[in-house]
Backbone as CSV, one residue per row, in Angstrom:
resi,resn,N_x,N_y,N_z,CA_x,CA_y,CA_z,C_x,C_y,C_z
1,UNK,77.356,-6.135,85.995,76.145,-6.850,86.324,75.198,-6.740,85.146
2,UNK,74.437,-8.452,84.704,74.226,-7.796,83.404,72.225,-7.964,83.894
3,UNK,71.346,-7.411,83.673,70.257,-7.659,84.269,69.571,-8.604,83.033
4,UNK,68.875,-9.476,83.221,67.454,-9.880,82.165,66.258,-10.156,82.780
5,UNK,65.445,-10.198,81.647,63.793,-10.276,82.253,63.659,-11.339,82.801
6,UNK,62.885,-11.544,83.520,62.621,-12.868,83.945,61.858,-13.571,83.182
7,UNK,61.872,-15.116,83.153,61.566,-15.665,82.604,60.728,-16.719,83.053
8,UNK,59.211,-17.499,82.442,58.562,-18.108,83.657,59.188,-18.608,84.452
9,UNK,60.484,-19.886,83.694,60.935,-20.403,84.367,61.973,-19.986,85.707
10,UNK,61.906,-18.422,85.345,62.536,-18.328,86.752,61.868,-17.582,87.803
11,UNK,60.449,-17.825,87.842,59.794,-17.422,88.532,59.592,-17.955,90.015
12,UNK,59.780,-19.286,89.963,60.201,-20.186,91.180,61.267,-19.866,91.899
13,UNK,62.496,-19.423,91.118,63.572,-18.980,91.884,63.490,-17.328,92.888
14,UNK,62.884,-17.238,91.795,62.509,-15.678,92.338,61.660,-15.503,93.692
15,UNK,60.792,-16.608,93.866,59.518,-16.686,94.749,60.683,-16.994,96.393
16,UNK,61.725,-18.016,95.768,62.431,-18.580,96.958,63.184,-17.489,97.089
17,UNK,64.274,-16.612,96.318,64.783,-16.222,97.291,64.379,-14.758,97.538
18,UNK,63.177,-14.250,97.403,62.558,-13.223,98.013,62.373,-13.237,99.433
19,UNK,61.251,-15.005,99.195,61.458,-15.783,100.844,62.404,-15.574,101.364
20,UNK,63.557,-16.179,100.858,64.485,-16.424,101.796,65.142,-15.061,102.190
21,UNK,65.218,-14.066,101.500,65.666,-12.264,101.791,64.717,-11.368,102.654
22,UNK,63.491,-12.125,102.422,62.815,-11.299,103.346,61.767,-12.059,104.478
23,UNK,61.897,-13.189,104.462,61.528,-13.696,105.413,62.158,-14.757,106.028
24,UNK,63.259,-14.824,105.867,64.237,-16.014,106.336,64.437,-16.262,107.867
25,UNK,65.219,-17.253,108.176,65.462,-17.004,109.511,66.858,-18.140,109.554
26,UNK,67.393,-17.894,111.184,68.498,-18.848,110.733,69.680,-18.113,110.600
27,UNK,70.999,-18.914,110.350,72.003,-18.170,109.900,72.341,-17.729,108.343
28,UNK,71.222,-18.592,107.917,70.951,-17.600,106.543,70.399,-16.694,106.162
29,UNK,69.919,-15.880,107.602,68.803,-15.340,107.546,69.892,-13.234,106.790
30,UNK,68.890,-12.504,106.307,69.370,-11.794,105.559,69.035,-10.401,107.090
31,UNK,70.163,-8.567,107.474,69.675,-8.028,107.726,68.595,-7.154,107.129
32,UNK,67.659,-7.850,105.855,66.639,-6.929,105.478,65.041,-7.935,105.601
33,UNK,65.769,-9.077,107.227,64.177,-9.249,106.644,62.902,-8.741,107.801
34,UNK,62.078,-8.747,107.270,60.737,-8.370,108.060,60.477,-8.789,108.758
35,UNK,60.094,-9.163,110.099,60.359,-9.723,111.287,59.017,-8.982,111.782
36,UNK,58.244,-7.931,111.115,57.313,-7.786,111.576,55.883,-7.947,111.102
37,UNK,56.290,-9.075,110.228,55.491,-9.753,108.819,55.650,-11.108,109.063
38,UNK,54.445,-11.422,108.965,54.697,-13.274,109.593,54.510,-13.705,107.826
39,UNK,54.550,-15.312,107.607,54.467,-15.600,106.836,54.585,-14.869,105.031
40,UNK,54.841,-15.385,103.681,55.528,-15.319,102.576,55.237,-13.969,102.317
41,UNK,56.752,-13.220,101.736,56.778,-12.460,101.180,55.845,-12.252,99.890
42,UNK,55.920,-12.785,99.285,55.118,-13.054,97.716,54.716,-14.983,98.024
43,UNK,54.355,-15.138,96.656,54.291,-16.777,96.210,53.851,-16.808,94.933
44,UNK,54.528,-17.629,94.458,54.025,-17.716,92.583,52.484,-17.204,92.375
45,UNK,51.694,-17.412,92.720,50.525,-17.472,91.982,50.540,-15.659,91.962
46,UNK,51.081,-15.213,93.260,50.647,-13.213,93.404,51.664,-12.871,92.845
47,UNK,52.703,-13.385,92.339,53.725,-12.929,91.367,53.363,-13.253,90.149
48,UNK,52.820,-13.530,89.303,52.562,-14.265,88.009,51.108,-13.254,88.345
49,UNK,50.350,-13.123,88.808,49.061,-11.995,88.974,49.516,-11.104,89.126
50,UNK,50.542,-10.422,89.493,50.988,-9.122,89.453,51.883,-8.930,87.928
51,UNK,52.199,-9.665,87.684,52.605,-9.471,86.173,52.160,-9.330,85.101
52,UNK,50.752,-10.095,85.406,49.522,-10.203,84.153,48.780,-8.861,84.311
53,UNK,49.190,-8.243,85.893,48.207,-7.125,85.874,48.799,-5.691,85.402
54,UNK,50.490,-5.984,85.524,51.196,-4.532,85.185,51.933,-5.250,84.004
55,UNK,51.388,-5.389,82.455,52.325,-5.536,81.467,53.818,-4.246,81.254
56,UNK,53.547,-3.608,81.979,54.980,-2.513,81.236,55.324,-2.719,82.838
57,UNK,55.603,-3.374,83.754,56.507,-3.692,84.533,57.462,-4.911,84.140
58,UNK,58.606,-4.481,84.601,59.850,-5.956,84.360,60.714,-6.021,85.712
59,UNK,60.302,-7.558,85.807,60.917,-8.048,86.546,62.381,-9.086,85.968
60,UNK,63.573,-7.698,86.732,64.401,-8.713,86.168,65.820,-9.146,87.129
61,UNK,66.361,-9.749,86.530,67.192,-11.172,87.205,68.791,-10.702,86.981
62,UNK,69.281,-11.219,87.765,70.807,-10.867,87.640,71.754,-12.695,88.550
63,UNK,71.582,-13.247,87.388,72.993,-14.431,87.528,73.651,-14.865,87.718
64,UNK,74.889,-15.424,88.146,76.554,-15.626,88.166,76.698,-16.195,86.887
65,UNK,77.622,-16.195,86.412,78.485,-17.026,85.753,77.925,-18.343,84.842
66,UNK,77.775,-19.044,86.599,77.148,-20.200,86.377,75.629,-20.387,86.282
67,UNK,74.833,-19.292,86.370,73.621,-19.844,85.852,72.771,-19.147,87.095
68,UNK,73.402,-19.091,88.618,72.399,-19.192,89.738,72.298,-17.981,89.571
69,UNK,71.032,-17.900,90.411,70.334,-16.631,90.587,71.022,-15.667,91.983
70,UNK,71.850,-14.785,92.020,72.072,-13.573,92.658,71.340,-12.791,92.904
71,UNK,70.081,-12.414,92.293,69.596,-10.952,92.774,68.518,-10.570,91.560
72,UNK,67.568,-10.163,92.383,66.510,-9.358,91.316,65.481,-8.295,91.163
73,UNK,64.784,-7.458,90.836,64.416,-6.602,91.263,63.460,-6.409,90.007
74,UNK,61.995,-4.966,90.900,60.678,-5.170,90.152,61.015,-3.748,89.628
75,UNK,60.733,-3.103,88.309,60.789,-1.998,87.872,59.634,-1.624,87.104
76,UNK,58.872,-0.775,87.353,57.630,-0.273,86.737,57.366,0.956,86.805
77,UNK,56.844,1.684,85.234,56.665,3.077,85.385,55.598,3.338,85.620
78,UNK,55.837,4.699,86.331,54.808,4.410,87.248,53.945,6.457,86.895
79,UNK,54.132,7.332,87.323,53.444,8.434,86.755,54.503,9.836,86.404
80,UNK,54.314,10.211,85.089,55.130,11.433,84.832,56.704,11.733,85.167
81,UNK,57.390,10.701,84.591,58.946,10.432,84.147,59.447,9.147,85.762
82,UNK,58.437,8.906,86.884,58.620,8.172,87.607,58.759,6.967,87.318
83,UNK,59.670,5.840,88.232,59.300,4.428,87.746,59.091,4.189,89.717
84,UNK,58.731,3.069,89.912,58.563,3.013,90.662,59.833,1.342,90.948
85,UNK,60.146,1.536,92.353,61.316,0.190,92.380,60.932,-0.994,93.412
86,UNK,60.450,-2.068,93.678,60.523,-2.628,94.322,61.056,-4.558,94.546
87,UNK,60.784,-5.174,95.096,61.217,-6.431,95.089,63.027,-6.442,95.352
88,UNK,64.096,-5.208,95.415,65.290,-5.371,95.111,65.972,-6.922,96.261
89,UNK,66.033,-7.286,95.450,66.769,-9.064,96.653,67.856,-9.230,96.125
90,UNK,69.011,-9.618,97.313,70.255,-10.089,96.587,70.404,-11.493,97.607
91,UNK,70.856,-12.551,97.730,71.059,-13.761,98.159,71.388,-13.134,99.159
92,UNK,71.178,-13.554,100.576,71.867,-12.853,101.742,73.040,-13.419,102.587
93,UNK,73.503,-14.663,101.595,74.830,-14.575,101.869,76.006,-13.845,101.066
94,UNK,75.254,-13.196,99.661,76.242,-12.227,99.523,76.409,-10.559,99.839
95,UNK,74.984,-10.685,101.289,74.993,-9.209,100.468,76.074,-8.202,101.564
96,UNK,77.033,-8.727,102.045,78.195,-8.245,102.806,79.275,-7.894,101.487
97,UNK,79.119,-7.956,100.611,79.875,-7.637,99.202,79.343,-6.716,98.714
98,UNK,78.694,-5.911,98.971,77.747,-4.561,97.890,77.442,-5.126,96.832
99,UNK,76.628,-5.903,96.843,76.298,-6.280,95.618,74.518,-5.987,95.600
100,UNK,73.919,-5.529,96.669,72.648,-4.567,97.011,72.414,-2.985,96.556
101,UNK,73.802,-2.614,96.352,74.155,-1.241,96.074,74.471,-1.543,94.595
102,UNK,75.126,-2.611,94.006,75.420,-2.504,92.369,74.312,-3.111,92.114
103,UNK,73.094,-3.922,92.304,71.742,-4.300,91.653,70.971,-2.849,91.793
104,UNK,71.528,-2.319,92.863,70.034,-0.607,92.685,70.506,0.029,91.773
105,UNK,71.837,-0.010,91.504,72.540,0.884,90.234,72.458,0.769,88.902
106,UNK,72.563,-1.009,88.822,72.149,-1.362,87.786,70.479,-1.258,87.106
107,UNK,69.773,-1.122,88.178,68.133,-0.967,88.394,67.821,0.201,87.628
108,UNK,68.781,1.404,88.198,68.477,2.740,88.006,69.179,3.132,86.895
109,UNK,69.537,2.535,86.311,70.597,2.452,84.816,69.650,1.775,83.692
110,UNK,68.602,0.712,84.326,67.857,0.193,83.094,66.635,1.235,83.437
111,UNK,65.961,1.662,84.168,65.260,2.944,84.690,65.346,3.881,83.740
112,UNK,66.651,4.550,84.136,66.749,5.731,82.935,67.149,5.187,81.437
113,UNK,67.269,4.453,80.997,67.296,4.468,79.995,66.020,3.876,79.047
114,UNK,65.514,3.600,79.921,63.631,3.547,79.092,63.311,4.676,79.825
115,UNK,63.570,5.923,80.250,62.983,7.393,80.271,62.849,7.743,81.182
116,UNK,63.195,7.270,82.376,62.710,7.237,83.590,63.775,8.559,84.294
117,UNK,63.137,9.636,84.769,63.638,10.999,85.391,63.791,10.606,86.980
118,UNK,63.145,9.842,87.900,62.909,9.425,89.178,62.908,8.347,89.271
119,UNK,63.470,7.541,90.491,62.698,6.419,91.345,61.858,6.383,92.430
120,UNK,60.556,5.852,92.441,60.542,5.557,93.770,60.084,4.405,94.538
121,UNK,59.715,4.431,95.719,59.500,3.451,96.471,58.922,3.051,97.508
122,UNK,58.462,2.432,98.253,57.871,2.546,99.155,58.517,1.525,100.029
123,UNK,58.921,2.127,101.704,59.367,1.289,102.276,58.547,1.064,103.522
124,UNK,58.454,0.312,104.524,57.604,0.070,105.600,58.361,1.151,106.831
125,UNK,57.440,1.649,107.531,57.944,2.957,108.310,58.949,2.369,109.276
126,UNK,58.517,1.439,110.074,59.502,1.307,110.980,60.968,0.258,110.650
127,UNK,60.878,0.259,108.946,62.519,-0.721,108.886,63.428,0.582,108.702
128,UNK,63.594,1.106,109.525,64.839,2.462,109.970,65.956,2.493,109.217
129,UNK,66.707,0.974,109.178,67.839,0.654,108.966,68.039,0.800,107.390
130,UNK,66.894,-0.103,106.787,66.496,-0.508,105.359,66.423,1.722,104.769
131,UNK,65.553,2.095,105.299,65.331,3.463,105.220,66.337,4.226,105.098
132,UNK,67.731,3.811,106.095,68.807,5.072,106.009,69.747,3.930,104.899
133,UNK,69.436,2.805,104.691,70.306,2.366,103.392,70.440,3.336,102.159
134,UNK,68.752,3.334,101.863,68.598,3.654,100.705,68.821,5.411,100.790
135,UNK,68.348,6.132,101.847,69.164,7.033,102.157,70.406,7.264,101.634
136,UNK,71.510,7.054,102.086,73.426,6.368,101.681,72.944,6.707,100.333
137,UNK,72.164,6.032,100.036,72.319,5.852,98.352,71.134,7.082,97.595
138,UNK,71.771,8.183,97.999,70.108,9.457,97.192,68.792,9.121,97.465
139,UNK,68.413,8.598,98.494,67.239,8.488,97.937,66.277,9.423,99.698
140,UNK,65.118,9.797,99.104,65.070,11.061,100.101,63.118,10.420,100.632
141,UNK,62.776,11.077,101.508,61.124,10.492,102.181,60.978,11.886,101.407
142,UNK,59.553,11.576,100.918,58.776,12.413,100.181,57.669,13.217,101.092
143,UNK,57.272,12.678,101.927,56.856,13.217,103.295,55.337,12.365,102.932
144,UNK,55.233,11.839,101.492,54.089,10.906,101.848,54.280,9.624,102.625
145,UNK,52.994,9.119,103.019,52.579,7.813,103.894,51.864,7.090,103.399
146,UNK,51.460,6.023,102.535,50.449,5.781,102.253,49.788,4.188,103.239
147,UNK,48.639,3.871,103.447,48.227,3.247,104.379,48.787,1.326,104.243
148,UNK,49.304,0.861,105.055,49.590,-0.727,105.129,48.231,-1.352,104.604
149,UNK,48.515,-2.106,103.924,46.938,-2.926,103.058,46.447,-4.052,104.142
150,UNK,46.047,-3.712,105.801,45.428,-4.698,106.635,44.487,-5.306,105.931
151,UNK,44.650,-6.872,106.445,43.222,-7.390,105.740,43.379,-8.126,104.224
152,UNK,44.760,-8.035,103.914,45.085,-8.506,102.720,46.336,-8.857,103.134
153,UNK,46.080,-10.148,103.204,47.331,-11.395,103.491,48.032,-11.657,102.443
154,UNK,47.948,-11.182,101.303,48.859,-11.553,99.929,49.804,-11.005,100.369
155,UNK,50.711,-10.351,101.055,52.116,-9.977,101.294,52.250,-10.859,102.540
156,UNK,52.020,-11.665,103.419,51.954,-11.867,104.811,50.880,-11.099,105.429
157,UNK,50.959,-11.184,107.214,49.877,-11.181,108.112,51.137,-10.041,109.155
158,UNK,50.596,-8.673,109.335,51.531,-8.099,110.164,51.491,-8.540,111.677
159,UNK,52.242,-8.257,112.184,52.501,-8.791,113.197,51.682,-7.619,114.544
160,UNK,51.753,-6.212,113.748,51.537,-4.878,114.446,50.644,-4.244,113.625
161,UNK,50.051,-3.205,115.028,49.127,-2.469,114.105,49.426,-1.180,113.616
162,UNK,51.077,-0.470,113.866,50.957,0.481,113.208,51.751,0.755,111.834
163,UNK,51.393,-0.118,111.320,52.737,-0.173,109.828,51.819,0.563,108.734
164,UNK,52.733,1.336,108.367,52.294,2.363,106.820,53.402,1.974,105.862
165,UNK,53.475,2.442,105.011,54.761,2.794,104.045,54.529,4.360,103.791
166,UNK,56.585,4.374,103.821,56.927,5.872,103.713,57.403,5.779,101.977
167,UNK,57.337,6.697,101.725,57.423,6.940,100.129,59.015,7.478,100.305
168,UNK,59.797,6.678,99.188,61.227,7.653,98.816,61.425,7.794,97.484
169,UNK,61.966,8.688,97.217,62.330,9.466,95.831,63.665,9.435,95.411
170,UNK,63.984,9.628,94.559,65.233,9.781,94.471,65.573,10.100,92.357
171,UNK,65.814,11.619,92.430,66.216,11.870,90.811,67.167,11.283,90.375
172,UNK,67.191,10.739,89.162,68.003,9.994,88.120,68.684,10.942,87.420
């Protein structure tokens, strides 16, 4: 899997199939999406503002063959040998192929090799499932919580009122 940065032009692609991975529905619909998050995951304009705002974050892209977009993910360092991981999307009609498990690998491979000692992450408390994934794969709750951003619709509109994010770790 070979990763690259993204590029404006594939910033559109990126916007759709985040949508479509994490807020889909349907029989295309992916098991990682949020269901307790109404409306867009991201949308160009808070992706392109989140980029202008973290220059040493990369967002990058992973291909087929032919050109389409498979899978991509946000990597940014984040404090004292940490990077921090988020956005990981793979098309969710492939992701019955592990190909969710070789984009985090590949993630954590471009990670450490710009210096990075840790990952981490933040996941929403009650996706259990999403939680014991990354689990499977090293990665451990830090026992922090930090508070759901109510009131700020740039991720979507929750559906509930008790959503936090749990912090996971995991050494490189």
């Amino acid at each position: 899997m070979r990763l690259q940065p993204a590029t404006e032009a594939d910033h559109p692609e990126v916007v759709a199939l985040t949508h479509l991975a994490f807020r889909g529905t349907g029989p295309r619909a992916s098991w990682n999406v949020e269901s307790i998050i109404a409306g867009d995951r991201i949308n160009l304009a808070l992706l392109r503002e989140d980029l202008a705002a973290k220059p040493g974050a990369h967002l990058l892209t992973w291909r087929d063959d032919d050109g389409e977009l498979q899978g991509h993910v946000w990597l940014e360092p984040a404090e004292a040998g940490a990077w921090y991981l988020g956005l990981l999307t793979v098309r969710p009609d492939r992701q019955d192929q592990k190909l969710g498990r070789t984009l985090l690998a590949a993630a954590e491979d471009f990670a450490r090799a710009h210096g990075a000692a840790r990952m981490r992450m933040t996941v929403i408390n009650l996706r259990d499932t999403l939680i014991a994934w990354y689990q499977r794969r090293g990665y451990r709750a830090t026992g922090e919580i930090r508070p759901f951003p109510y009131g700020d619709d740039r991720f979507g509109r929750p559906r509930r009122d008790d959503l936090a994010f749990v912090v996971l770790e995991r050494a490189l």
